[in-house]
C-alpha positions as CSV (number, residue, x, y, z in Angstrom):
1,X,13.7,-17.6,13.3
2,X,13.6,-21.2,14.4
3,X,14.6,-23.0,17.1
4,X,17.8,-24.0,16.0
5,X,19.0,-21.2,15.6
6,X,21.4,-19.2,18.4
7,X,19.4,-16.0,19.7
8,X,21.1,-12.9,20.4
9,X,21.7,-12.1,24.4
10,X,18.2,-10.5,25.3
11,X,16.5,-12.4,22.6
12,X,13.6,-14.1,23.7
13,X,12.2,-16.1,20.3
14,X,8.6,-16.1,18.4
15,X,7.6,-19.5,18.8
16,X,5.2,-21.2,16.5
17,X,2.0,-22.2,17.8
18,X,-0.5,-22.2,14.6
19,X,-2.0,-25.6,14.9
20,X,-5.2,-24.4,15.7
21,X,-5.0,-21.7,13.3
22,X,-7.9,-22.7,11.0
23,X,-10.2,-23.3,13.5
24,X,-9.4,-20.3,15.6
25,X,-9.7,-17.7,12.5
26,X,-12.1,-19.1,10.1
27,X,-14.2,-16.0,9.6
28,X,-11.0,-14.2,9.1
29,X,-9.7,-16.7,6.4
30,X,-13.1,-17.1,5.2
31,X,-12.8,-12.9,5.0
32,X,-9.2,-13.3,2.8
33,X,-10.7,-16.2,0.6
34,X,-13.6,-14.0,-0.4
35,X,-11.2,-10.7,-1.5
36,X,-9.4,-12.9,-3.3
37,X,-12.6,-14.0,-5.2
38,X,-13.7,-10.5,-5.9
39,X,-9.9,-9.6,-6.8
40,X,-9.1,-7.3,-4.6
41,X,-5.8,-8.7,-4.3
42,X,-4.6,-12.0,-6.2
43,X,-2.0,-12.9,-2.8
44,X,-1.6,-12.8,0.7
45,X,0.4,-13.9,3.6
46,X,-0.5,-13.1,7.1
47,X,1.2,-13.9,10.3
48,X,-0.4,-13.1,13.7
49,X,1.5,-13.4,17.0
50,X,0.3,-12.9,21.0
51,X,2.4,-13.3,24.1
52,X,5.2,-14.5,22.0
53,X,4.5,-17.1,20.1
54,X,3.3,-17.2,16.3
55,X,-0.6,-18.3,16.2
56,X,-1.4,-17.7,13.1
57,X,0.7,-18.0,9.6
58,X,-1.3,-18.3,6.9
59,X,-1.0,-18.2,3.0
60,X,-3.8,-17.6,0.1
61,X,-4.2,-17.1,-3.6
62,X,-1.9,-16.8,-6.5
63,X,0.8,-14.8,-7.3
64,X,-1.6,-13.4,-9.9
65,X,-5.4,-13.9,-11.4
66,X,-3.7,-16.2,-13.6
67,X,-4.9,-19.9,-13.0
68,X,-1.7,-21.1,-14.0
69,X,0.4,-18.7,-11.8
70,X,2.3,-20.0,-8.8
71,X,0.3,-20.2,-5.5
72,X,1.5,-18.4,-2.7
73,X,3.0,-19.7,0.4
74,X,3.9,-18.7,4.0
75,X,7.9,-18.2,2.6
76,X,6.7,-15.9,-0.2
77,X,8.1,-12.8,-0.2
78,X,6.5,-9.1,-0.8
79,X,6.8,-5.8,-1.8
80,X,6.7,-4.3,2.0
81,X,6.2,-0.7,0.4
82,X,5.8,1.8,2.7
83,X,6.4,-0.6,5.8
84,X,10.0,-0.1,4.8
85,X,9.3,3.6,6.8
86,X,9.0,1.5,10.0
87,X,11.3,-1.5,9.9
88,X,14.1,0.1,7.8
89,X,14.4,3.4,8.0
90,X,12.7,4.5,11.9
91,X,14.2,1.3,13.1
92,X,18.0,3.0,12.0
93,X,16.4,6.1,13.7
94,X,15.6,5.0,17.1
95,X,19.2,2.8,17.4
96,X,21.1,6.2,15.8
97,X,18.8,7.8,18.6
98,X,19.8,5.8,21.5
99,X,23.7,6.0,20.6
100,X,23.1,9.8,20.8
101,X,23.9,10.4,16.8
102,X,20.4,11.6,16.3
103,X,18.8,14.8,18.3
104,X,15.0,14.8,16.8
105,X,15.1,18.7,17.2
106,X,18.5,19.4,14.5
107,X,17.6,21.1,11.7
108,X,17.6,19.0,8.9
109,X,19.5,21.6,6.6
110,X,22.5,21.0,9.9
111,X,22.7,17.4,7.8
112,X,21.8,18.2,4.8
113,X,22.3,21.3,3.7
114,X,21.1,20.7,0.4
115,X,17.2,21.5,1.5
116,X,18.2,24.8,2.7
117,X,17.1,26.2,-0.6
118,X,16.2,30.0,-0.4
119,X,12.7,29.4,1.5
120,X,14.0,30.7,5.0
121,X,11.0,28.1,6.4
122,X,12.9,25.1,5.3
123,X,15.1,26.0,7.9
124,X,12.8,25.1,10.8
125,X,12.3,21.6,9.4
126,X,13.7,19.1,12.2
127,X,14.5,15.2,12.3
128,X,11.2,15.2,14.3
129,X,9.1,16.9,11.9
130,X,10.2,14.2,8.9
131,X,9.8,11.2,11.0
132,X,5.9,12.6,12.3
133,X,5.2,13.8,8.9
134,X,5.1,17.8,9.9
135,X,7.6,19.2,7.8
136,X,5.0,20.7,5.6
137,X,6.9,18.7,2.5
138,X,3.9,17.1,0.4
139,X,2.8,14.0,0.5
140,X,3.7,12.6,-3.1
141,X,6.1,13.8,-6.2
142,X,6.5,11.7,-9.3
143,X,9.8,12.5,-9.1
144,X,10.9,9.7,-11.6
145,X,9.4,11.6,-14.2
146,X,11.7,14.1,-14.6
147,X,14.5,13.0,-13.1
148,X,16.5,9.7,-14.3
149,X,19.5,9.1,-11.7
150,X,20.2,8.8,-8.4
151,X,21.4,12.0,-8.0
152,X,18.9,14.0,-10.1
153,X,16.0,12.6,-8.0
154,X,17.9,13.3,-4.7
155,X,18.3,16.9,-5.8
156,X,14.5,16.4,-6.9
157,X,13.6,15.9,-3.2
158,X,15.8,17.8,-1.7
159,X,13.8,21.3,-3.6
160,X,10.5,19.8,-3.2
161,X,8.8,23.0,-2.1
162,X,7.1,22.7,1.1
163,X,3.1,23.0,0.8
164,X,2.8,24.0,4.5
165,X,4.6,25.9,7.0
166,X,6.5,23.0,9.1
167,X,5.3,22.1,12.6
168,X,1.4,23.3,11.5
169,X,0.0,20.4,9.4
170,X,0.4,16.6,9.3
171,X,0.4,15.3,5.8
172,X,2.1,11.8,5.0
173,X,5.2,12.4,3.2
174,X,7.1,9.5,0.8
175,X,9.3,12.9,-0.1
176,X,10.0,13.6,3.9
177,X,11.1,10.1,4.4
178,X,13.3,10.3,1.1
179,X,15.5,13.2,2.7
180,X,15.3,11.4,6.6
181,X,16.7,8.2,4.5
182,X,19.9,10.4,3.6
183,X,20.3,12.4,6.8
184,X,20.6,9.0,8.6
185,X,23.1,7.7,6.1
186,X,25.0,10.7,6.5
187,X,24.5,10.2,10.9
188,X,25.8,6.6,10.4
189,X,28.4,7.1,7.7
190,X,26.8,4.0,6.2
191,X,24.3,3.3,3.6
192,X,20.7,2.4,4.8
193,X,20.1,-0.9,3.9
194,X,24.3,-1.8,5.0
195,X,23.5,-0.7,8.5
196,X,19.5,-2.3,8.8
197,X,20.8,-5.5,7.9
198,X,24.4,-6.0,10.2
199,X,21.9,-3.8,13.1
200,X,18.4,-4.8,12.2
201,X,17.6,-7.8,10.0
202,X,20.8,-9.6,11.3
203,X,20.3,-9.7,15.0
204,X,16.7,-10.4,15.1
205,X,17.2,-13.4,12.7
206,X,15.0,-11.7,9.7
207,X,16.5,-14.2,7.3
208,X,14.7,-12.9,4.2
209,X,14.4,-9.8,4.7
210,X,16.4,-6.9,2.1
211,X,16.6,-4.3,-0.1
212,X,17.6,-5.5,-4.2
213,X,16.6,-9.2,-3.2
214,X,19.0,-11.7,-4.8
215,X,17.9,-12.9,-8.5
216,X,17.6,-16.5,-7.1
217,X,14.9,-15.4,-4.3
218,X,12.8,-14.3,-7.4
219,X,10.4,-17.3,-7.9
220,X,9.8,-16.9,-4.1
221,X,8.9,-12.8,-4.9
222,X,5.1,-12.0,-5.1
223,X,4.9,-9.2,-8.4
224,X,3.2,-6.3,-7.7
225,X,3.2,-4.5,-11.2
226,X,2.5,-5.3,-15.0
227,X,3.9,-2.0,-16.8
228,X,4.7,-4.0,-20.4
229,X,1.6,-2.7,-21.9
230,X,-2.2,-3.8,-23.4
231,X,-0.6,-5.6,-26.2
232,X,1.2,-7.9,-24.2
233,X,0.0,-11.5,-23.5
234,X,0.4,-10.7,-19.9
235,X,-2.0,-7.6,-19.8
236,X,-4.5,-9.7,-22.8
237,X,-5.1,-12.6,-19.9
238,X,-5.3,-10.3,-16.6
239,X,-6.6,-6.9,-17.9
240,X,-10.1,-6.4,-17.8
241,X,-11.5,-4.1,-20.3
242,X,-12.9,-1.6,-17.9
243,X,-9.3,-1.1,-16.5
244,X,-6.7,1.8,-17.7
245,X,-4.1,0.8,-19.5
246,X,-0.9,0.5,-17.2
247,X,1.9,2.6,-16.5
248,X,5.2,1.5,-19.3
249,X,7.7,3.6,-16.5
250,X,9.9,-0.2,-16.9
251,X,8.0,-1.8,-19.9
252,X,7.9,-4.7,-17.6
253,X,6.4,-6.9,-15.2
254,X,8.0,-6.0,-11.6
255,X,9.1,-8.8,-9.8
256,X,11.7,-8.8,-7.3
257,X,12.5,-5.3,-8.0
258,X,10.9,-2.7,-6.3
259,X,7.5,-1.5,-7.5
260,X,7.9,2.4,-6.4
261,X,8.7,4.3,-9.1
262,X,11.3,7.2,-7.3
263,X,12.6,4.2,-5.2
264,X,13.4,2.2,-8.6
265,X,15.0,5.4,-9.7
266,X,17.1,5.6,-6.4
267,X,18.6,2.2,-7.0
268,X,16.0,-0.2,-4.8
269,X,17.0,1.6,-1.5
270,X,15.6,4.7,0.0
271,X,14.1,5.7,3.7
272,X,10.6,5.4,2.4
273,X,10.3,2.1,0.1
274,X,12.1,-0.5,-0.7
275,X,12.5,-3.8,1.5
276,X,11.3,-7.1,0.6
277,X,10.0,-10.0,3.5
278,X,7.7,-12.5,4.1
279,X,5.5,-12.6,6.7
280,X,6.6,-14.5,9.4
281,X,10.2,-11.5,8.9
282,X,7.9,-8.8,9.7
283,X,6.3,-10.7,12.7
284,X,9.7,-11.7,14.0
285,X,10.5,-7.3,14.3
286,X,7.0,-7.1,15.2
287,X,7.8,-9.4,18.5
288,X,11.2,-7.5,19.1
289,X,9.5,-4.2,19.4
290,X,6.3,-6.3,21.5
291,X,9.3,-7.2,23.6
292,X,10.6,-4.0,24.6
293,X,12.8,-4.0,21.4
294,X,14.9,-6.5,22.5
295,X,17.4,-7.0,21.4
296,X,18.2,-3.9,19.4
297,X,16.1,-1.5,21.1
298,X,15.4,-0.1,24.8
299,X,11.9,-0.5,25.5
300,X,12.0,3.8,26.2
301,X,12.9,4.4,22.7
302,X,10.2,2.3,21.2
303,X,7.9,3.9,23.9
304,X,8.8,7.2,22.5
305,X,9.0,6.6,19.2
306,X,5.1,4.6,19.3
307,X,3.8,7.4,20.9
308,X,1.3,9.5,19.4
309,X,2.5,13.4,18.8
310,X,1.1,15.9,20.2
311,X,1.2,18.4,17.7
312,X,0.4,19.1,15.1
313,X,-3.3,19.1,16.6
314,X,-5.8,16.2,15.6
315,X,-2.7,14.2,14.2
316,X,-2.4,10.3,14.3
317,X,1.3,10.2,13.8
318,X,3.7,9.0,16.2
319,X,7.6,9.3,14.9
320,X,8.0,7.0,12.2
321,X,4.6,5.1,12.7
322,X,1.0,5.7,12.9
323,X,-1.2,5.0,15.8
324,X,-5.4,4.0,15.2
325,X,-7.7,7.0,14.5
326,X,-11.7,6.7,13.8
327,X,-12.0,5.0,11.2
328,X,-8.7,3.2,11.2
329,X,-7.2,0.9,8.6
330,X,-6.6,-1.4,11.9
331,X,-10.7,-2.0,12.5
332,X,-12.2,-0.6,15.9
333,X,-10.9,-2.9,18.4
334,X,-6.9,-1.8,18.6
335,X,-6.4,0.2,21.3
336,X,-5.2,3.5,21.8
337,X,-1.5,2.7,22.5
338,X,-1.2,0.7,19.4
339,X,0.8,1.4,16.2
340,X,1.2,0.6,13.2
341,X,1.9,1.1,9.3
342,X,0.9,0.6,5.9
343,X,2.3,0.0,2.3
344,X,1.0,1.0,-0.9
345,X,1.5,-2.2,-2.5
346,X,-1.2,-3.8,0.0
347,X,0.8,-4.5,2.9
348,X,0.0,-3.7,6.8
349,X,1.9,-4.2,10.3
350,X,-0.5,-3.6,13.4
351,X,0.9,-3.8,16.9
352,X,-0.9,-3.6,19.9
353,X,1.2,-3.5,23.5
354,X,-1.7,-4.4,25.6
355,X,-3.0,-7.2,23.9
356,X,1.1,-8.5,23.5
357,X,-0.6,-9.0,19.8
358,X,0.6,-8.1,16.2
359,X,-1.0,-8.8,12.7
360,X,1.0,-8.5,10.2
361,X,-0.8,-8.7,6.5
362,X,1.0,-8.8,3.1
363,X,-0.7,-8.8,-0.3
364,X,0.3,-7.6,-4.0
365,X,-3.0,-5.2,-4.3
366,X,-1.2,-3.3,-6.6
367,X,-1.3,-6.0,-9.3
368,X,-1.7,-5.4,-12.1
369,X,-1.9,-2.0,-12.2
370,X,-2.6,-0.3,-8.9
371,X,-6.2,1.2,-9.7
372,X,-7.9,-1.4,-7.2
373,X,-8.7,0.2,-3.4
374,X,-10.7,-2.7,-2.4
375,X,-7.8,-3.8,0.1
376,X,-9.3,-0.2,2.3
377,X,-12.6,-2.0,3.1
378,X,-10.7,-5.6,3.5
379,X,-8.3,-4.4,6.1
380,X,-10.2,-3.4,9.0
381,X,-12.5,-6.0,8.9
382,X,-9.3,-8.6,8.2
383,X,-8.3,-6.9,11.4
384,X,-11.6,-7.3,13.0
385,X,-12.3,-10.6,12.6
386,X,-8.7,-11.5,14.4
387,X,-9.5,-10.3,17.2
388,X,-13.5,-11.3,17.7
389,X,-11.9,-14.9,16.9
390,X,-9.5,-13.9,20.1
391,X,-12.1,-12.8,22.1
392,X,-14.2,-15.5,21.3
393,X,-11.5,-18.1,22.4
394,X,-11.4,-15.8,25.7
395,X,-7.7,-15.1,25.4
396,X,-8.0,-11.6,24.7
397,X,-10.2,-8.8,25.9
């Protein structure tokens, strides 16, 4: 969002203020530069804002280990992955909360009675157990392997047996946020991605940020996949020998589509993948919720909804996000208010109330072919290295 433009009533903008970026976070671009070099990702974007204003947004690499690919910059766009859980889908959540459509202890089979299969258990499954990752559903199905349409993998997830008894273990669940997708399309009477953008995207001025990007935002879209094959001229420049051969689920390169398989399969929009943004989008919600989530949120509900659950014991999870834990993906310094979430395809939103700081990091480290963890060790440190630049500058503690 930019000056210019007209901010909703409440609306307090994230103004820029990265001119001293580069000497501020050296060590922390220095950190990016080097990943790059040892490929643990070929693109990032990274945005980082305090006390409202945007002070640092920052692009590196290539949209692939290709020399001749296209270099990214701070408007690319990414694969948010998983962070679709939190901007999308617990964002709809909280606002259905607030307007008293959503009561986080109804059954889920009381909206969607096709997961009251003949497990009696299922039955105790609530809203809150989806969105805190305690409905004892597991935490991954290749679904798209065995079923081809959107309705087939619905009915897919909807009979996923449960691997625990809900309410008694946290396990991370794409398949729990697949069926909390549809139960809050059925609350609204209105399709996810319909309602995130007129309630969500649309208010806070998040320009470019959707599900089933337009064809003409392509060239702008960082790929995150390679699934033609080894014989290709694609995989015979970028594979190196000592790498599997990729996954052929689209026999192509996956650009501007979404790179999860059961979300592909689903159309592009589901609760638990799906949106595309750049950076400085995510920073923009990142601010509203710093903010009190103004203007779409009271700050109560984001209160609640960042706040670490209780049970099941020794969980991380608040509803819908994830708060730091030893080790954490968001480095030792966030503190113990904070929240966050991570995508598959390399991407990570850290919040921290306190501090009135968020660092929002986007990369493709799924190209080409997912097998590279690298970005586990990169993160925290990424995350580190923010804020001993912070403290060194004295403006944070």
């Amino acid at each position: 969002m930019t000056a210019t433009q007209n901010p909703p009533a409440g609306f307090s903008f994230l103004v820029r203020n990265s001119a001293a970026q580069h000497d501020t976070f050296r060590d922390a671009f220095a950190l990016l530069d080097k990943a790059i070099a040892a490929r643990a990702f070929p693109a990032c974007a990274l945005a980082i804002s305090r006390s409202g204003e945007l002070i640092a947004y920052h692009a590196l690499g290539r949209f692939t280990y290709d020399p001749a690919s296209s270099s990214v910059s701070t408007t690319s766009i990414f694969d948010l992955a998983s962070l679709s859980k939190a901007i999308a889908t617990t964002a709809m959540a909280m606002i259905l909360y607030e307007r008293g459509l959503l009561d986080l202890e109804t059954p889920v089979t009381a909206i969607v009675p096709e997961f009251a299969t003949d497990n009696g258990r299922r039955r105790d499954v609530t809203l809150r157990m989806l969105l805190a990752h305690s409905s004892g559903l597991p935490a991954y199905e290749k679904l798209f392997l065995r079923a081809k349409t959107h309705d087939e993998l619905l009915a897919a997830a909807f009979t996923t047996e449960l691997t625990a008894d809900p309410g008694t273990r946290a396990e991370y669940s794409d398949i729990g946020f697949i069926i909390l997708g549809i139960a809050l399309e059925r609350l609204a009477d209105e399709p996810l991605d319909t309602f995130c953008q007129r309630e969500i995207f649309g208010p806070l001025g998040m320009s470019h940020t959707t599900f089933n990007p337009p064809k003409a935002w392509k060239d702008r879209i960082v790929p995150t996949a390679d699934e033609c094959g080894t014989d290709t001229p694609v995989r015979q420049t970028l594979q190196s020998p000592a790498l599997p051969a990729p996954g052929t689920f689209r026999g192509r390169v996956i650009q501007g589509e979404v790179q999860d398989e059961n979300a592909s399969v689903l159309g592009g929009v589901a609760g638990h993948a799906g949106l595309f943004a750049p950076a400085e989008d995510v920073a923009i919600f990142a601010h509203a919720m710093l903010s009190g989530g103004r203007p779409i949120l009271r700050p109560e509900t984001v209160e609640l909804f960042s706040r670490r659950e209780l049970t099941p014991p020794g969980t991380s999870r608040a509803l819908g996000w994830d708060t730091p834990s030893s080790p954490s993906q968001s480095g030792k310094y966030f503190g113990s208010r904070s929240f966050g979430h991570l995508g598959y395809t390399g991407t990570s939103l850290w919040i921290d109330p306190d501090r009135q700081l968020s660092v929002t990091l986007l990369t493709n480290r799924t190209w080409p072919d997912g097998q590279n963890q690298a970005i586990k060790q990169v993160r925290p440190a990424f995350h580190d290295a923010v804020i001993e630049a912070l403290k060194a500058c004295g403006t944070t503690q």
